[in-house]
C-alpha positions as a printed NumPy array, in Angstrom:
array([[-16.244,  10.354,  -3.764],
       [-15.262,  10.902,  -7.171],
       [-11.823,  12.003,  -8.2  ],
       [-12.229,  15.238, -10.528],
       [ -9.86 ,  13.261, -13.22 ],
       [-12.492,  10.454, -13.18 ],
       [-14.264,   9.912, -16.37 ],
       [-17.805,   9.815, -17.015],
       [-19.518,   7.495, -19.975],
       [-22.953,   5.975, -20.843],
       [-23.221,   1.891, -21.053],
       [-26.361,   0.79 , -22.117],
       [-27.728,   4.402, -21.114],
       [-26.747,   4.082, -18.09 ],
       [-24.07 ,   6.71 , -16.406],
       [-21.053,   5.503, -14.781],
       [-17.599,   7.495, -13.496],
       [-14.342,   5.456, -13.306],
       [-11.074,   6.036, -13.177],
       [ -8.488,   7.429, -15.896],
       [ -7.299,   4.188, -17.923],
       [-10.122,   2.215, -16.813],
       [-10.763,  -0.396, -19.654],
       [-14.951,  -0.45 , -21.093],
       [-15.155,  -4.099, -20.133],
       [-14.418,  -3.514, -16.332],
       [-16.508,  -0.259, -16.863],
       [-19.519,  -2.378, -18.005],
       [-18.544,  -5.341, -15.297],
       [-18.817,  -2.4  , -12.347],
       [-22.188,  -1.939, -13.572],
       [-23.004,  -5.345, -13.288],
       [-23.145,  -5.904, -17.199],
       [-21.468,  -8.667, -18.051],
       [-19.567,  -8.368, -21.662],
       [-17.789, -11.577, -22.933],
       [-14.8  , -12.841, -23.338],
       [-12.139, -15.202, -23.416],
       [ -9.081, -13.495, -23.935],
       [ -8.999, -10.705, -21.404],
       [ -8.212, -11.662, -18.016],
       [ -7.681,  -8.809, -15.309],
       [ -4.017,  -8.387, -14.565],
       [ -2.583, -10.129, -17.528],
       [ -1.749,  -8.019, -20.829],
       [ -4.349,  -7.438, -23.422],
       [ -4.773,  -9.977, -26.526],
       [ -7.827,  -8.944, -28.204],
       [ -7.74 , -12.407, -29.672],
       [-11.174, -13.785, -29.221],
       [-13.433, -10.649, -30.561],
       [-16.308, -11.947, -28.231],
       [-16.412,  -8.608, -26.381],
       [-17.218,  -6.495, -29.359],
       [-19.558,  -3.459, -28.285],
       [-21.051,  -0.499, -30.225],
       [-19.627,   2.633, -29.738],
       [-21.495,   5.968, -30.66 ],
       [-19.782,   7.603, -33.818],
       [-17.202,   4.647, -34.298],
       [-17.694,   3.256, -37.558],
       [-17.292,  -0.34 , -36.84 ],
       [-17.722,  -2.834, -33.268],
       [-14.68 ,  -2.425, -30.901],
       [-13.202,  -4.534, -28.352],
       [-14.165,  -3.683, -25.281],
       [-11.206,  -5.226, -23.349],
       [ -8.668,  -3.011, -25.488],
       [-11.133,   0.14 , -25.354],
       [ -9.933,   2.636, -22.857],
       [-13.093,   4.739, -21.483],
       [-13.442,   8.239, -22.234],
       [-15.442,  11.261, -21.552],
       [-18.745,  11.182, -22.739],
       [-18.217,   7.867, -24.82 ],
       [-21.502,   6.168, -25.94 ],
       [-21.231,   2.713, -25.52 ],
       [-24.014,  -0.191, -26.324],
       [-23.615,  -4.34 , -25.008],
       [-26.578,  -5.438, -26.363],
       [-27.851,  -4.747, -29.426],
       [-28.522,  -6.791, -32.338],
       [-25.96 ,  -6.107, -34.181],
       [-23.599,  -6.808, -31.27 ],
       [-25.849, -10.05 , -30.363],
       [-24.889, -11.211, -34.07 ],
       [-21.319, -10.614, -34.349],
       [-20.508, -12.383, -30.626],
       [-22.601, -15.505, -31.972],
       [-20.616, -15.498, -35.651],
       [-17.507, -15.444, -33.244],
       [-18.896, -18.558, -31.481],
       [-19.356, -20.017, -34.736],
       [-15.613, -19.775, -36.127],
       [-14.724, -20.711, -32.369],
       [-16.592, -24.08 , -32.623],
       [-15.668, -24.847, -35.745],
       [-12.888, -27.256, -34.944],
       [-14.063, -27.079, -31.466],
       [-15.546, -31.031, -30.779],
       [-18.347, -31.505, -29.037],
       [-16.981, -34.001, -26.397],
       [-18.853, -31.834, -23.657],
       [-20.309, -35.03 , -21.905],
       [-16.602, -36.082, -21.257],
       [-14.877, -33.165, -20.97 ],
       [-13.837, -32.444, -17.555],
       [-14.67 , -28.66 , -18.342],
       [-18.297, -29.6  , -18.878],
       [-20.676, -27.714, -16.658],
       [-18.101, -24.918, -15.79 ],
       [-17.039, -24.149, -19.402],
       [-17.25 , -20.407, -20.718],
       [-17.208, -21.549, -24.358],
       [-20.241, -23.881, -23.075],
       [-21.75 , -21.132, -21.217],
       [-21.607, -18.978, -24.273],
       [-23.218, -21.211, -26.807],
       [-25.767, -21.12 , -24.812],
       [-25.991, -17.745, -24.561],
       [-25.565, -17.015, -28.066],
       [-27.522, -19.815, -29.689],
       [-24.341, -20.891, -32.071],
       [-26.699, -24.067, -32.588],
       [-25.588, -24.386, -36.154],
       [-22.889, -24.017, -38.446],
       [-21.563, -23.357, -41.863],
       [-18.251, -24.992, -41.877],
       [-18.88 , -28.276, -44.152],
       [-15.559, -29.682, -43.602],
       [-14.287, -32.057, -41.367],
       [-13.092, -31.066, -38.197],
       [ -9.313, -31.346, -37.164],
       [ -8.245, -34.221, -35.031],
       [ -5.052, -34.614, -32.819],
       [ -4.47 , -36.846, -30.103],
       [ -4.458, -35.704, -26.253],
       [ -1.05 , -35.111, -24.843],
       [  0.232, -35.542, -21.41 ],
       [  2.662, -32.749, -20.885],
       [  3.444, -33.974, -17.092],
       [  1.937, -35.448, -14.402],
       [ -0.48 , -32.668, -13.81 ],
       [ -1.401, -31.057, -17.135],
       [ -2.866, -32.866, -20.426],
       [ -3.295, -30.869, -23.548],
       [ -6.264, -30.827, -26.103],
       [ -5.52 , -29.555, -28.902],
       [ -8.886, -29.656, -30.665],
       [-10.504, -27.934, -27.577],
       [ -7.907, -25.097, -27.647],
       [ -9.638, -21.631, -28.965],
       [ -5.875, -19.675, -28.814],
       [ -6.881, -17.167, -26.179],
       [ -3.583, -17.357, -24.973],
       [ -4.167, -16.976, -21.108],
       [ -2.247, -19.655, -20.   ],
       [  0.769, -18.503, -22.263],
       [  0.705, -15.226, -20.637],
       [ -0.169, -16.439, -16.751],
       [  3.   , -18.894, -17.418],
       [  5.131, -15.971, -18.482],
       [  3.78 , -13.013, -17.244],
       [  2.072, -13.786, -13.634],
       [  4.579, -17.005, -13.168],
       [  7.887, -15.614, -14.8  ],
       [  8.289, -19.23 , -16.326],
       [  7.989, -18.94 , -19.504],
       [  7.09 , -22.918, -20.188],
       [  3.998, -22.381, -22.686],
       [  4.388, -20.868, -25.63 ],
       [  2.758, -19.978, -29.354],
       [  3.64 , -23.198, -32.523],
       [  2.998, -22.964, -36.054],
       [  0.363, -19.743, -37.604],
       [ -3.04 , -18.642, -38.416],
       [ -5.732, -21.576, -37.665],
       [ -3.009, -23.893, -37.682],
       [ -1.262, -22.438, -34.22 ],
       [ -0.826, -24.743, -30.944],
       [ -0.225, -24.278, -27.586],
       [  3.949, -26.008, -27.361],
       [  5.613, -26.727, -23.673],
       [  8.88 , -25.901, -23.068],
       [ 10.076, -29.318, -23.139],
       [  9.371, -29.877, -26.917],
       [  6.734, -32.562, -25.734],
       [  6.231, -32.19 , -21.989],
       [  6.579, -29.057, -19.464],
       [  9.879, -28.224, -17.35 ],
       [  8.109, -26.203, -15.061],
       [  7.224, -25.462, -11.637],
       [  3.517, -27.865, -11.894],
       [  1.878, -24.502, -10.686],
       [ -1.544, -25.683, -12.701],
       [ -2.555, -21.459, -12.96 ],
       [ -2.482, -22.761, -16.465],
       [ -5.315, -25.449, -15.861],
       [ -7.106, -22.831, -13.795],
       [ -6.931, -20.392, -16.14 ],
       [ -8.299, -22.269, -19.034],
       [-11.858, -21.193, -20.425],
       [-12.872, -24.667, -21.874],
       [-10.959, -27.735, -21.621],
       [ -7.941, -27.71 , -23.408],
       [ -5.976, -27.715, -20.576],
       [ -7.254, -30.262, -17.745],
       [ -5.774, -31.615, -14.606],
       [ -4.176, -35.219, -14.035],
       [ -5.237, -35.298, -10.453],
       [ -9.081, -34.837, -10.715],
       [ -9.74 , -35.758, -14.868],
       [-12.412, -38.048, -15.484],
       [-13.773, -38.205, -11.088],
       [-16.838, -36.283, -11.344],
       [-18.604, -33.564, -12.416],
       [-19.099, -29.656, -10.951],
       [-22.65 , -30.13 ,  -9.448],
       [-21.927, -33.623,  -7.803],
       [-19.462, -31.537,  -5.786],
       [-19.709, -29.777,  -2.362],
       [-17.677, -26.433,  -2.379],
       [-15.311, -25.711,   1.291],
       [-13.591, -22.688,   1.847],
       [-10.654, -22.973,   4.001],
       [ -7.196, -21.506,   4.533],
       [ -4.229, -23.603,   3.048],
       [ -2.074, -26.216,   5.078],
       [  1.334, -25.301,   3.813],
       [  3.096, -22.143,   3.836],
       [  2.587, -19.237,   5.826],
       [  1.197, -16.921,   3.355],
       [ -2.013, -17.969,   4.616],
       [ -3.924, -18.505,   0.89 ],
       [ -7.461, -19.003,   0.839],
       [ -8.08 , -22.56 ,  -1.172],
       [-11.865, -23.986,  -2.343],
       [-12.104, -27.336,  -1.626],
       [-13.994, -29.673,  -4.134],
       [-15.72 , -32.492,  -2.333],
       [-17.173, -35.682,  -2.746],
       [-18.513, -38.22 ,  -0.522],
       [-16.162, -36.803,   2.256],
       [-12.868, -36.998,  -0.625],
       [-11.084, -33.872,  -1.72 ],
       [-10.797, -34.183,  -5.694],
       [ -9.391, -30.67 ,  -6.279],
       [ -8.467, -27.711,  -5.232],
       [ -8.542, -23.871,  -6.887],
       [ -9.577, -20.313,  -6.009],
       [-11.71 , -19.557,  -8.938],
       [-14.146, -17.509,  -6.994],
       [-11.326, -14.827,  -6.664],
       [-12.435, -14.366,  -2.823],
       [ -9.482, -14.679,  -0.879],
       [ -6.748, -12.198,  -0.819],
       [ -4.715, -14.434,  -3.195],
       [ -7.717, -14.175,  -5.744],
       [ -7.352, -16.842,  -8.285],
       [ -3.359, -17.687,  -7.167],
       [ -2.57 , -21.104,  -5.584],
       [  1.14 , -22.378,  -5.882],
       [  1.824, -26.195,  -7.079],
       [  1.403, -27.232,  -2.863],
       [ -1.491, -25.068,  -2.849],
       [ -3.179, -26.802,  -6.038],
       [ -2.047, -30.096,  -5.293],
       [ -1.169, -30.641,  -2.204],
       [ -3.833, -32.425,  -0.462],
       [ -3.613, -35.994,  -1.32 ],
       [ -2.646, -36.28 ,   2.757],
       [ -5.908, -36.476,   4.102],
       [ -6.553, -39.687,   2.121],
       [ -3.35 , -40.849,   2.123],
       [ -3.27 , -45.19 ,   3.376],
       [ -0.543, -44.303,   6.15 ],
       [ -2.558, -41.49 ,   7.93 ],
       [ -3.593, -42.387,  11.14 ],
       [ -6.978, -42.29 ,  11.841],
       [ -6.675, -43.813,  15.845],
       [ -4.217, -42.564,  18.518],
       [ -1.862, -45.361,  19.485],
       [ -0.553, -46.406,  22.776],
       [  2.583, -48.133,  23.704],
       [  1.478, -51.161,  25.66 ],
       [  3.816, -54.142,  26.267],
       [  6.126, -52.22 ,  23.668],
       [  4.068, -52.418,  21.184],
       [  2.122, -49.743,  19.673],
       [ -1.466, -50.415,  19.688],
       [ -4.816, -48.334,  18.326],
       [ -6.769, -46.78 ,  20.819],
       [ -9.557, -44.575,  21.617],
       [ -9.23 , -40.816,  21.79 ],
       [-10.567, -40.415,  25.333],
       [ -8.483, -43.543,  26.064],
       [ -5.324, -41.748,  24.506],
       [ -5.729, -38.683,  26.237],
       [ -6.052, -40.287,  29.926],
       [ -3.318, -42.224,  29.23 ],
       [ -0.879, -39.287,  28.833],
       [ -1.928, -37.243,  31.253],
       [ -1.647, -40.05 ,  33.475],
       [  2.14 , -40.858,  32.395],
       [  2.342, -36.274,  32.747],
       [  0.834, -36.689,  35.932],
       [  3.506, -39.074,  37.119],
       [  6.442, -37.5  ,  36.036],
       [  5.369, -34.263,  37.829],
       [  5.019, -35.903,  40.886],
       [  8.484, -37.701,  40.721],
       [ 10.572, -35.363,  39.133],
       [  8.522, -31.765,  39.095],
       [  7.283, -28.764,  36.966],
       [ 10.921, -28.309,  34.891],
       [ 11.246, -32.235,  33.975],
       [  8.147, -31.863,  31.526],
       [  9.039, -29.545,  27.871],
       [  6.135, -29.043,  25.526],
       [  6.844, -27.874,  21.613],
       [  3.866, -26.664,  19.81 ],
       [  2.922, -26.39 ,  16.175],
       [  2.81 , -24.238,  13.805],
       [  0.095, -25.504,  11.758],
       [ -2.461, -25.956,  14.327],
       [ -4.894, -22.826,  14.561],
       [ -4.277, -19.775,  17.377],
       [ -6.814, -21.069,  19.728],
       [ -5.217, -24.71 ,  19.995],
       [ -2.097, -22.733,  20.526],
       [ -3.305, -20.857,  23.114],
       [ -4.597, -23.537,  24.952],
       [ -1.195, -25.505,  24.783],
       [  0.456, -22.527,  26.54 ],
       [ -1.956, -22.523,  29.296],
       [ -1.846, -26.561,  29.873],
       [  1.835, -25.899,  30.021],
       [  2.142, -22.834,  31.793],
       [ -0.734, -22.844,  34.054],
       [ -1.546, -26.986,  34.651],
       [  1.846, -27.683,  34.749],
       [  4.144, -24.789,  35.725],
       [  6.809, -24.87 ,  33.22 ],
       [  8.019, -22.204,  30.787],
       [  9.827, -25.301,  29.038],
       [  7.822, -24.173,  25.697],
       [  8.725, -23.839,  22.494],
       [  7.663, -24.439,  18.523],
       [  9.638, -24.784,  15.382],
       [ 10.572, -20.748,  14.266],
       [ 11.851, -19.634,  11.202],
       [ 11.045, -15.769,  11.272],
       [ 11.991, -14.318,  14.154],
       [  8.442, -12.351,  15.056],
       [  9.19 , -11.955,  18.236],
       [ 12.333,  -9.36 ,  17.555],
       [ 10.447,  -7.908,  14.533],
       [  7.663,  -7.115,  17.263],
       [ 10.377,  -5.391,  19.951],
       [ 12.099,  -3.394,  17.453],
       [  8.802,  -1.966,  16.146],
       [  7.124,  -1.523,  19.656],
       [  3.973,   0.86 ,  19.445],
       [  4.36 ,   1.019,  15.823],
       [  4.074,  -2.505,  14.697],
       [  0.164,  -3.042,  14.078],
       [  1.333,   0.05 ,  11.518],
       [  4.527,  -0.706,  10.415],
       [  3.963,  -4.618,   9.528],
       [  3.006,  -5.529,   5.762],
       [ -0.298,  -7.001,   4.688],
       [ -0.572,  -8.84 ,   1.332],
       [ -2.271,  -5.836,  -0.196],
       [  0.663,  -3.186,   1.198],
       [  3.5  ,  -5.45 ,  -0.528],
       [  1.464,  -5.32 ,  -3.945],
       [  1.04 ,  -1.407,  -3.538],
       [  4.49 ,  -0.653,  -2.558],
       [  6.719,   1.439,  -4.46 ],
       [  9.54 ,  -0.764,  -3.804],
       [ 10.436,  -3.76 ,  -1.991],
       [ 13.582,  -4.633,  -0.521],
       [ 13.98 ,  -8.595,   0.076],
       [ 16.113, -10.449,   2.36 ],
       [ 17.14 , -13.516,   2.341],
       [ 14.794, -16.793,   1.651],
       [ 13.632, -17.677,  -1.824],
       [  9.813, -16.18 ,  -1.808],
       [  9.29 , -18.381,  -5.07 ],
       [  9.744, -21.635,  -3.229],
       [  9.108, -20.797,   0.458],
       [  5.975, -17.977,   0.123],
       [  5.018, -18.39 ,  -3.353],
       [  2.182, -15.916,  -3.156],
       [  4.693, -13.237,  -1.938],
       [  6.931, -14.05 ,  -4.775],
       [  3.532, -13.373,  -7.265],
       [  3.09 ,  -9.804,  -5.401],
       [  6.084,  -8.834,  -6.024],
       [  5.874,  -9.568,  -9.862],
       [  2.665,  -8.405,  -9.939],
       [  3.692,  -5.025,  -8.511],
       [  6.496,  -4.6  , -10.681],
       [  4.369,  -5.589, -14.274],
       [  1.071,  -3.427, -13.144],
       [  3.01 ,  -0.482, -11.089],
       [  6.372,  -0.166, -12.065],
       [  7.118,  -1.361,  -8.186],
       [ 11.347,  -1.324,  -7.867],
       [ 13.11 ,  -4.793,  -6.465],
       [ 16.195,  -4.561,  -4.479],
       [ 17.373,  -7.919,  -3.288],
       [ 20.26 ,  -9.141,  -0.857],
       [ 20.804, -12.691,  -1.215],
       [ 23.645, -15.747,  -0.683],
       [ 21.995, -17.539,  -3.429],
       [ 21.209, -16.425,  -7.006],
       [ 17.391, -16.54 ,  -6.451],
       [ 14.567, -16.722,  -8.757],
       [ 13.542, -13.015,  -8.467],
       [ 17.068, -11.814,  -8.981],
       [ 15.687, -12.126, -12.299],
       [ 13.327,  -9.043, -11.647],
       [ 15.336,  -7.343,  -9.03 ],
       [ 16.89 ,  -3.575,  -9.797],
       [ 19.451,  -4.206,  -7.5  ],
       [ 20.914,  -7.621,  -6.758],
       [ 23.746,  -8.241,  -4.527],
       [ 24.959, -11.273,  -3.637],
       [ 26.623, -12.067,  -0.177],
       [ 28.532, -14.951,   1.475],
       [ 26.521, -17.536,   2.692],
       [ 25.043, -16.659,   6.008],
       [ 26.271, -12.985,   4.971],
       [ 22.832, -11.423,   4.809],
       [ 22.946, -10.289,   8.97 ],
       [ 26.329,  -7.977,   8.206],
       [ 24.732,  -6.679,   5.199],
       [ 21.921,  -5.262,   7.622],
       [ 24.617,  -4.155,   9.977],
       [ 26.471,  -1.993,   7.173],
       [ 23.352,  -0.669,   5.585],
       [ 22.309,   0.458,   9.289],
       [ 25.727,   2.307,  10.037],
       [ 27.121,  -0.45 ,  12.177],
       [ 31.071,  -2.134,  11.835],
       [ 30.674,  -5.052,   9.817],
       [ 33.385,  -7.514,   8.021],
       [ 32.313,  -7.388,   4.489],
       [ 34.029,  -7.917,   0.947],
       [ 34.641,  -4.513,  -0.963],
       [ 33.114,  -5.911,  -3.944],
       [ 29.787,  -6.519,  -1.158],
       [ 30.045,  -3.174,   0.397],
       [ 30.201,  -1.555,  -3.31 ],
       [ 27.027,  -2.858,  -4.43 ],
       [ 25.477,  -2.163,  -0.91 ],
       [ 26.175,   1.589,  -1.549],
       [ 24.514,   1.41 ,  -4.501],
       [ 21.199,  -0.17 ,  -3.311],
       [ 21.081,   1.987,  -0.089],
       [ 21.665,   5.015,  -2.483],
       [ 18.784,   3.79 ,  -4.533],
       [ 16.629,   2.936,  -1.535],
       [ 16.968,   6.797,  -0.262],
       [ 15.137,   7.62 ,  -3.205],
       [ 12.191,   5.446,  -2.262],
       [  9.292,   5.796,  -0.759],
       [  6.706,   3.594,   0.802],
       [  9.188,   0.654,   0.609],
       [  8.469,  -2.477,   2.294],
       [ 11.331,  -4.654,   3.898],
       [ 10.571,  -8.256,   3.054],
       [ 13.314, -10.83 ,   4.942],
       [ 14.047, -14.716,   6.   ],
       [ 15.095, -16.331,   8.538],
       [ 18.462, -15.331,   8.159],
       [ 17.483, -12.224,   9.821],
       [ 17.375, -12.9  ,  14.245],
       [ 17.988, -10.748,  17.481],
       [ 20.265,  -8.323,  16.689],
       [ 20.228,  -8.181,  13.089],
       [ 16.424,  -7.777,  13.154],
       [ 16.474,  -4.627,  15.265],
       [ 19.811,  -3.068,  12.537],
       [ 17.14 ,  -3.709,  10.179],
       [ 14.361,  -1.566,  11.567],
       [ 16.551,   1.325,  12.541],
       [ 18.104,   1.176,   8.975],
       [ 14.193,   1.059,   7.364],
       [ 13.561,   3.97 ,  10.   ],
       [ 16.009,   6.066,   8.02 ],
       [ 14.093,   5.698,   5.043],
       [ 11.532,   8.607,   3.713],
       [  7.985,   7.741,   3.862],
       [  6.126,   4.585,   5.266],
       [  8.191,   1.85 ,   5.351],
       [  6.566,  -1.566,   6.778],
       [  8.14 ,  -4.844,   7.5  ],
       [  7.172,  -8.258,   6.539],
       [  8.84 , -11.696,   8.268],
       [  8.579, -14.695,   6.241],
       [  8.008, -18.152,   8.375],
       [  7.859, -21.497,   6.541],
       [  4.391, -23.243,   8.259],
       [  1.088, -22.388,   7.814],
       [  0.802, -20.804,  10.961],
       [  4.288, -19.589,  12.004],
       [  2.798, -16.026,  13.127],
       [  0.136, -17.546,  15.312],
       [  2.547, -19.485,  17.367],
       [  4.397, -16.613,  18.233],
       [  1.791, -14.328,  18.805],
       [ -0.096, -17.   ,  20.826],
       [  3.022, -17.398,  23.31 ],
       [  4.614, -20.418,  22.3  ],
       [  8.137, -19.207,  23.218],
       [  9.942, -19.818,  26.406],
       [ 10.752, -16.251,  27.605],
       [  7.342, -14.403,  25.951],
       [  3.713, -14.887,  27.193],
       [  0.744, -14.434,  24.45 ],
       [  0.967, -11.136,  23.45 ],
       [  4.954, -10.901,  23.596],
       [  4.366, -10.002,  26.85 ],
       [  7.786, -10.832,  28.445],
       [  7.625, -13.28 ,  31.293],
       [  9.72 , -10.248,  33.316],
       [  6.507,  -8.335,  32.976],
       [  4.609,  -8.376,  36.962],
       [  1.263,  -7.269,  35.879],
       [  1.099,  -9.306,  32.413],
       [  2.035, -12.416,  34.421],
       [ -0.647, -11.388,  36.971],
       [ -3.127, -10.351,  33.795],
       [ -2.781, -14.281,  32.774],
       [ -2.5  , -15.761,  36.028],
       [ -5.545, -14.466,  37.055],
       [ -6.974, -15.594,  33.661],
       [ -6.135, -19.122,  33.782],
       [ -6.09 , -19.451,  37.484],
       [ -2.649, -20.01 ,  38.366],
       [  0.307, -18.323,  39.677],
       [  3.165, -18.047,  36.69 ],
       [  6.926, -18.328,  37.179],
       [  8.803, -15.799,  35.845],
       [ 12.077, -17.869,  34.686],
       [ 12.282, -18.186,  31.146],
       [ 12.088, -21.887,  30.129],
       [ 14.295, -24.115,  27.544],
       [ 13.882, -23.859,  24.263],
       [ 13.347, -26.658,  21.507],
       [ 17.156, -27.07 ,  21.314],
       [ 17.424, -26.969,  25.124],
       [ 14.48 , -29.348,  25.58 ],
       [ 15.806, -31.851,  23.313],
       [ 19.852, -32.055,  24.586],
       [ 17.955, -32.124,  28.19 ],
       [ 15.768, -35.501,  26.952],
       [ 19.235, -36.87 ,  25.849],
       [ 20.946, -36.316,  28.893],
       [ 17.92 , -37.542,  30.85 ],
       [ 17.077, -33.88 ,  32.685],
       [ 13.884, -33.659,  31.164],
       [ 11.719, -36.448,  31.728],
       [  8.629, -36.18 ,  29.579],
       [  8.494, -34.104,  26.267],
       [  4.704, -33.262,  25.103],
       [  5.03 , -32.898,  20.928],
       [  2.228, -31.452,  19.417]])
């Protein structure tokens, strides 16, 4: 339904209503007219550098930029006219003229908007006499090469770097038709390796060390999947050829991410084809390690399992999960335990700690936890502990994100002098390992803290009880106790606040919630709980115990001292 501020134009005689401050290029783009250009990128500030989105406007006495043009009432607005159709190709034509035409090696070839332009445009000649301009490629690092010749100064990558990245390692050299794209690093980038600059690029100025000179776009098979490292959970493309991943990106824009990867993201894949990765279980026979078949492999332990139950029972066998194998593996790995076996011994590698998040909510927490989308739309965010920029990347973009499009406010408590601090409204800096007795004071509890500490503290929690819709990002700092201070401190809050935990694997959350903890059941459902352990027992067939089991830590001292018999390691 439309808003009664919503404005009303004409494109291409055509009526269309969008909201106040709503630029004529994503106007025209809603309507499914596409209006060049190479400059304006959604989310990053305007350039107007390129002047390949000129339009006509009705009454305006000359072409304007669409992606500078803010839409108005009853504006009169023309893509395609001749006159429009001739200035975008003269643009082409100044664009190209230093431009080579290297498109049969350039990596960009076949995926190029300059290409796709020129052909679009028909800039098939030119007036320029002289010579074109000739530098030599440069190898800024190990993952970016610079062309200058191929370079048409639309200054996205400056502004992702500085603007979406808060780096800052690309910047502007030299004036006019003489300016170049300079690193940081007078000749070579000090930077995170993040590659949004690469990704970014319209032609091929900027191209990638790990898939340069492999293969081209259509010899490629396109995957969608969900990334292997962090838990953010970013949705990666996969470029593939004859069964060997040559790159990744997002360029499609269809994951909740859109077009953000981080460096592990980008890069991170050379593991699948990596020489050491084994490709055959191997079984210790005659003390030797040996390769083996899978069906081989798998009667093999459960033959050594077997045996150890027999001799030594249920409790002698511990089983620690993973957090980067998917829900339903999880799943299964509690039952095997729980229901083939009979031993709460389970456990994974945590970080967050979901499972106290999840108490302290209760009823509220589908509600009252974060999404992606939430964090970006908050009015402020206060963060916790661990360093988003390393750890959760695409939190750490979010956050920036919300602050440069919607004035978002950052309050952060923090032992180390983090990245963000740089961003943050509030900063204040505890003792190592401090961050729990922050939570405590700022929730009304005793707690041993540094006057300097508790000064600054009264000035964020002042700050924060002029908030609304805040959302309470924290670390692993944050367990038990300290988790539930926090929730009864964001309680006090006006408005909607939500919660977000930050693990460190790919799937952190679906271990938890999947019931890879000694003393919870899928769910959280504690193991205390008669008619959830009789909801799953009748589900998988078997009677459950109800005594919590060790945990990783307890499972490994009770290997060393011999107590535990066989440990299953997923």
């Amino acid at each position: 339904m439309a808003d009664s501020k919503d404005v009303t134009l004409k494109i291409d005689d055509r009526d269309v209503t969008v909201p106040p401050g709503t630029l004529v290029i994503e106007a025209a783009r809603r309507m499914g007219i596409e209006v060049p250009s190479f400059c304006y990128y959604p989310g990053l500030s305007l350039q107007a550098a390129c002047r390949m989105c000129l339009v006509e406007v009705e009454k305006a006495p000359k072409l304007q930029t669409a992606c500078t043009l803010v839409a108005m009432p009853g504006m009169v607005v023309r893509t395609n006219t001749e006159q429009v159709h001739q200035a975008r190709k003269a643009m082409l034509e100044f664009l190209l003229a230093n431009h080579p035409l290297d498109c049969p090696v350039c990596d960009k070839g076949g995926e190029c908007e300059l290409q796709d332009m020129a052909f679009t445009y028909g800039a098939d000649k030119s007036r320029f006499a002289e010579e074109k301009r000739h530098q030599p490629e440069r190898k800024w690092s190990e993952a970016v090469y610079y062309d200058a010749p191929r370079c048409i100064l639309c200054f996205r990558c400056v502004r992702v770097c500085d603007e979406g990245m808060d780096v800052k390692a690309l910047g502007v050299g030299q004036r006019g038709s003489q300016s170049v794209i300079i690193p940081n690093g007078e000749d070579h980038l000090d930077c995170e390796e993040c590659g949004m600059c690469i990704d970014i690029c319209p032609v091929g100025a900027l191209t990638s060390g790990t898939y340069r000179y492999k293969t081209r776009p259509w010899e490629m098979k396109y995957v969608s999947t969900v990334c292997t490292h962090c838990s953010n959970g970013c949705k990666t493309t996969l470029s593939v050829r004859n069964n060997e991943i040559l790159r990744a990106n997002n360029r499609d824009l269809s994951g909740f991410n859109k077009d953000f990867l981080c460096v592990k993201g980008r890069f991170g894949f050379d593991f699948t084809s990596h020489p050491e990765r084994l490709k055959l279980p191997l079984v210790r026979r005659n003390g030797q390690l040996e390769p083996s078949s899978w069906e081989d492999a798998i009667a093999e332990a459960s033959r050594r399992l077997a045996e150890v139950h027999k001799a030594s029972g249920a409790d002698s066998i511990g089983f620690i999960g993973s957090n980067r194998t998917t829900n339903e593996e999880n799943y299964l790995l509690g039952r095997i335990a729980r229901a083939s076996i009979g031993t709460n011994n389970i456990d994974h590698h945590r970080t967050a700690d979901y499972p106290s998040l999840i108490a302290a909510l209760g009823e509220k927490a589908a509600a009252a936890t974060a999404t992606m989308t939430q964090l970006y739309e908050a009015d402020a965010v206060l963060l916790i502990g661990d360093d988003p920029t390393e750890q959760n990347p695409l939190v750490a973009w979010q956050i920036r994100a919300a602050i440069r499009h919607r004035g978002s406010r950052l309050y952060v408590i923090n032992a180390k002098s983090i990245k963000l601090r740089r961003k943050a409204k509030e900063f204040v800096e505890v003792p190592q390992g401090g961050e729990a007795a922050a939570v405590r004071w700022l929730s009304g509890s005793d707690a041993t803290l540094d006057q300097r500490v508790t000064e600054r503290l009264s000035a964020l929690k002042s700050a924060l009880e002029k908030e609304n819709n805040v959302v309470i990002v924290f670390g692993a700092e944050l367990t038990g106790a300290a988790v539930r201070d926090l929730v009864k401190f964001g309680a006090s809050l006006p408005g909607q606040t939500r919660y977000m935990a930050l693990g460190d694997y790919a799937n952190s959350r679906g271990a938890s919630d999947m019931g890879l903890l000694p003393h919870l059941l899928p769910g959280y459902a504690p193991l205390a709980d008669v008619k959830a352990r009789e909801k799953f027992g009748k589900v998988w067939g078997a009677k459950l115990m109800d005594k919590p089991g060790l945990d990783a830590r307890g499972m490994l001292a009770a290997a060393i001292s011999g107590t535990l018999r066989a440990l299953y390691v997923v």
